[in-house]
C-alpha positions as CSV (number, residue, x, y, z in Angstrom):
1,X,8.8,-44.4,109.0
2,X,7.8,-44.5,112.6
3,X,4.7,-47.4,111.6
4,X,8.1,-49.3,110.6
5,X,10.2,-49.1,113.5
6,X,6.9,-49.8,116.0
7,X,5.8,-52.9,114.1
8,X,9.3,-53.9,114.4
9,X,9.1,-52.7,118.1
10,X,6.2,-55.0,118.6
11,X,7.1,-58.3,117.3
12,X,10.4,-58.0,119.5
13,X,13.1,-57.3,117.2
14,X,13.9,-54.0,118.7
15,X,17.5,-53.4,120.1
16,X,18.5,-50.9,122.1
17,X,19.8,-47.5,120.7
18,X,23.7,-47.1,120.7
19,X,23.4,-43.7,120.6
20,X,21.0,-41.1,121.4
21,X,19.9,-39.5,117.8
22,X,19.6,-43.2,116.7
23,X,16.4,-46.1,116.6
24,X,18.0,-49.6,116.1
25,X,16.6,-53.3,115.4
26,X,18.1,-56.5,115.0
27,X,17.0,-58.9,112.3
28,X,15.8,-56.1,110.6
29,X,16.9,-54.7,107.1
30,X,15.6,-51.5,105.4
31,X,15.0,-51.0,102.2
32,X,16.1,-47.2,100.3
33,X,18.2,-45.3,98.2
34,X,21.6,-47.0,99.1
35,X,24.1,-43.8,99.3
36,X,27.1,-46.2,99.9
37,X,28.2,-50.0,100.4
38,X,31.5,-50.4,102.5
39,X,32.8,-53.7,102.7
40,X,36.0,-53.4,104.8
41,X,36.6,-54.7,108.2
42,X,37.1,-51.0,109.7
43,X,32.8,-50.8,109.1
44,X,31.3,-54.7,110.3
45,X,30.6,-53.8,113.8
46,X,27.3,-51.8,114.8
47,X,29.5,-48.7,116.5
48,X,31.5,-47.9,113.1
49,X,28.5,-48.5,111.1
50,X,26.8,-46.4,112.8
51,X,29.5,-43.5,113.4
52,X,29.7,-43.7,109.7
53,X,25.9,-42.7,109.2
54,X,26.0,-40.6,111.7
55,X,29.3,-38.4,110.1
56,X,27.3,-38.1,107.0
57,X,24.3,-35.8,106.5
58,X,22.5,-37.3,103.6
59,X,22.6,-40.6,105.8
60,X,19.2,-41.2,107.3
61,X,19.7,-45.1,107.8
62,X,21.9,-47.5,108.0
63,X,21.8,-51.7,107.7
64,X,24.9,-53.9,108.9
65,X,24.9,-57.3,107.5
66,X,26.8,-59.4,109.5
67,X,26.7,-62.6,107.1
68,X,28.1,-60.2,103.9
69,X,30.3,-58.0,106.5
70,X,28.8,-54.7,104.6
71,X,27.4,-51.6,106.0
72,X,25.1,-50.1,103.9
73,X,23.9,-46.4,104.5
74,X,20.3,-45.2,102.8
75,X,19.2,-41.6,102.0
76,X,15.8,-42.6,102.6
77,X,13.6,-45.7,104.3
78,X,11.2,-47.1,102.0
79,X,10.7,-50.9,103.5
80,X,11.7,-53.2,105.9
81,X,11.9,-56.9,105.8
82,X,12.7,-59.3,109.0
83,X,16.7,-60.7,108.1
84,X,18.4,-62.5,110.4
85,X,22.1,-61.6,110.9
86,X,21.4,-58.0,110.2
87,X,20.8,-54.7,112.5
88,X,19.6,-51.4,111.2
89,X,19.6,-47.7,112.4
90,X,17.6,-45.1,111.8
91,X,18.1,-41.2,112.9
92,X,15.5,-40.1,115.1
């Protein structure tokens, strides 16, 4: 997982990490074992995404798409593809 987030590092798609247990990137999506899908307004903004990850122990990543207003949270990270309109977290 850390190969992922350095090649995403290196072609400039990293964003800075909102908190400090967290490794984020813009215009990145990952690819796992989706946990849960929540589509409600309280959960389309990076912080709440996030929080909800991070409140959850089986969470290891999360990916907010701001086009489909989802946040997505993975057990695992398997992939990632480049995605506009889309920032994902991982745990650290």
């Amino acid at each position: 997982m850390k190969n992922l987030l350095t090649i995403a590092f290196i072609v400039g798609l990293s964003m800075p990490a909102l908190a400090n247990n967290f490794s984020v990137v813009e215009n990145v999506s990952f690819d796992g074992t989706i946990t849960v899908v929540k589509s409600s307004k309280k959960y389309r903004n990076v912080q709440a995404c996030q929080a909800y990850c991070d409140s959850r122990s089986s969470c290891a990543a999360f990916v907010l798409d701001l086009n489909a207003g989802t946040c997505t949270l993975l057990k695992n990270v398997k992939d990632q593809d480049a995605n506009e309109g889309v920032i994902s977290g991982t745990k650290s």
